[in-house]
DOMARMAR-104384 format. One line per field, with one value per residue (C-alpha): residue number from 1; x, y, z. Coordinates in Angstrom, 3 decimals, always signed. Example, Ala and Ser with C-alpha at 12.3 -4.5 7.8 and 13.67 -1.06 7.14 Angstrom:
% DOMARMAR-104384
seq: [1  2]
x: [+12.300  +13.670]
y: [-4.500  -1.060]
z: [+7.800  +7.140]
% end
This chain:
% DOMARMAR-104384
seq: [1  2  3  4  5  6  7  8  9  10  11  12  13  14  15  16  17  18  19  20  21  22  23  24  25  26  27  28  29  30  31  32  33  34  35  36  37  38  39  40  41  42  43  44  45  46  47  48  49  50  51  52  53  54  55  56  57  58  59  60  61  62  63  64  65  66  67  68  69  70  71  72  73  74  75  76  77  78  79  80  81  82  83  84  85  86  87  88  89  90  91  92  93  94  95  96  97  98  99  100  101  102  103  104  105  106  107  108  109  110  111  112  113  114  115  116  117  118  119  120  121  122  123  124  125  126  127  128  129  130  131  132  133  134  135  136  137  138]
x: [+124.068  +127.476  +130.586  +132.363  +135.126  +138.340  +139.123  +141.526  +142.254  +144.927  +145.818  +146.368  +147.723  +148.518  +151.513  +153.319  +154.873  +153.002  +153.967  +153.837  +151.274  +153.435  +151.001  +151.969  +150.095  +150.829  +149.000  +148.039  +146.850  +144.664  +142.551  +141.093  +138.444  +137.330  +134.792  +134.731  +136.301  +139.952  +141.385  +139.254  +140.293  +136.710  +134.955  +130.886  +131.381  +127.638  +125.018  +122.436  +118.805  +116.944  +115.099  +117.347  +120.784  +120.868  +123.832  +126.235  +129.339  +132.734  +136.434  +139.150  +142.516  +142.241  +145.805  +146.685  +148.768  +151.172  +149.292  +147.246  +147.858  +150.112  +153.304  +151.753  +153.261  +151.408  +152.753  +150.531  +147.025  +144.219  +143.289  +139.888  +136.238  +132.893  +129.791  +126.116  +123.857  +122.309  +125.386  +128.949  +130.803  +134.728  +137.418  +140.659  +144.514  +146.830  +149.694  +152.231  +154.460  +157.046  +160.402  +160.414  +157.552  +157.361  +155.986  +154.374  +150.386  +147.361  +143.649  +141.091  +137.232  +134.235  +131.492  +131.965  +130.827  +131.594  +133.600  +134.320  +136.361  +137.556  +138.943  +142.736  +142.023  +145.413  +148.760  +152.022  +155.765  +156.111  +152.296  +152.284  +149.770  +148.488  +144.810  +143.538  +141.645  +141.865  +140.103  +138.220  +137.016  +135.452]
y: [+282.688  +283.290  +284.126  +287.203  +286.377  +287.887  +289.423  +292.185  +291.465  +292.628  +290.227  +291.254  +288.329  +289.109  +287.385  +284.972  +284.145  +283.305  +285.637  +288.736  +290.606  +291.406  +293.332  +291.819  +293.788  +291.744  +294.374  +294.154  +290.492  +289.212  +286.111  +284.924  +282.541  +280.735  +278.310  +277.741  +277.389  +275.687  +276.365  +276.310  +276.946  +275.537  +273.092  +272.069  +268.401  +268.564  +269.602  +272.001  +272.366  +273.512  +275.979  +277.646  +276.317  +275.472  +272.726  +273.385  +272.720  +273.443  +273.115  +275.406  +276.036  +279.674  +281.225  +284.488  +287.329  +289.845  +292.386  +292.902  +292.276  +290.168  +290.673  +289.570  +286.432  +283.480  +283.828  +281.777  +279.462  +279.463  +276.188  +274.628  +274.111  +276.926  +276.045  +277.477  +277.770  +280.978  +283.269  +281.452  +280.006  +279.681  +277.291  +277.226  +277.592  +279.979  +278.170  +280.442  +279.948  +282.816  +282.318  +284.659  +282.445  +279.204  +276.522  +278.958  +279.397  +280.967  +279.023  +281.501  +281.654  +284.023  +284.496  +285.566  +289.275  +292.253  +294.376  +292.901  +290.531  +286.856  +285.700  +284.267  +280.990  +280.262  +279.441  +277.463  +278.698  +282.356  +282.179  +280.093  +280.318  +283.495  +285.154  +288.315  +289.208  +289.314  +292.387  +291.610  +293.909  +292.219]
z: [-27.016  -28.505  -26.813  -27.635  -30.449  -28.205  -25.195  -23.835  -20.187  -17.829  -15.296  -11.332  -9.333  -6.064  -4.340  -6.183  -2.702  +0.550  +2.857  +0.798  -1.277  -4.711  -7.340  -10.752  -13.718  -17.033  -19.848  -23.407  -23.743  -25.730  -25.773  -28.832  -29.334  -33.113  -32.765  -36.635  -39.599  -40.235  -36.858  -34.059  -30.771  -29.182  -29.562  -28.471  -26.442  -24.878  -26.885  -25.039  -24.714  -27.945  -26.037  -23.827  -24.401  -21.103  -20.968  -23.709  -22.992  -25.033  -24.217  -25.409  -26.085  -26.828  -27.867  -25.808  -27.922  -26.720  -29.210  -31.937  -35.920  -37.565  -35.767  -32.263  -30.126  -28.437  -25.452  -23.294  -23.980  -22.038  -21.719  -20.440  -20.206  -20.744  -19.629  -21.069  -17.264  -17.382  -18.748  -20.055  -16.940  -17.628  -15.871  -17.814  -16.791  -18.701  -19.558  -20.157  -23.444  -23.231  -21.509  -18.819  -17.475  -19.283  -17.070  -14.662  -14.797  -13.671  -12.485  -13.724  -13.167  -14.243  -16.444  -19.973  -20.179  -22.349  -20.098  -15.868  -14.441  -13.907  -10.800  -10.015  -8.033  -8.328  -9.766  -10.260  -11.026  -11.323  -10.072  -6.792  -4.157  -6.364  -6.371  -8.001  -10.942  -14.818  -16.139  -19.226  -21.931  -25.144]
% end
């Protein structure tokens, strides 16, 4: 089962501080994904069942873009492990790269799908204490 080869996602955290519910939509992100060729940004560490692929296991360092084509910015990485048990299970941080929030990320969890979401778990910096959702379109 392959994973889709990007993502378009708008992330929703809600309430970088405790005692309030702040709505922060970051738009227009994109999170790409090469498992071959010169630069992957995956990689297979546990092979998985012949059969059913139950098992396989990759980590990543996927770059996130401010945009498409050629003059788009890395402005974060989302950085972490996918899992193959019955659909792709995803636990990776977004590190963000930019300097508005440098040092400030985002715990994120979900299954890989074509269009849904991925939960906020939660954050550091910019992001502390923050939960929401990333919505995900392939």
């Amino acid at each position: 089962m392959a994973m889709p080869s990007g993502y378009s996602f708008q992330m929703t955290p809600c309430g970088p501080v405790a005692e309030s519910n702040n709505e922060l939509n970051i738009r227009g992100l994109y999170l790409h994904h090469i498992s071959g060729g010169p630069t992957p940004t995956q990689s297979t560490v546990v092979s998985a069942n012949p059969g059913t692929g139950l098992g396989e296991t990759a980590v990543n360092n996927w770059p996130i873009y401010d945009g498409l084509g050629p003059y788009a910015n890395v402005v974060a990485r989302a950085q972490g492990v996918h899992f193959l048990a019955g659909g792709w299970h995803n636990s990776f941080t977004i590190v963000f790269k930019d300097a508005r929030l440098r040092g400030s990320i985002l715990q994120v969890m979900g299954l890989s799908v074509e269009q849904g979401e991925w939960s906020i778990v939660g954050g550091t910096g910019q992001f502390a204490m923050a939960r929401g959702i990333c919505n995900i379109s392939a």
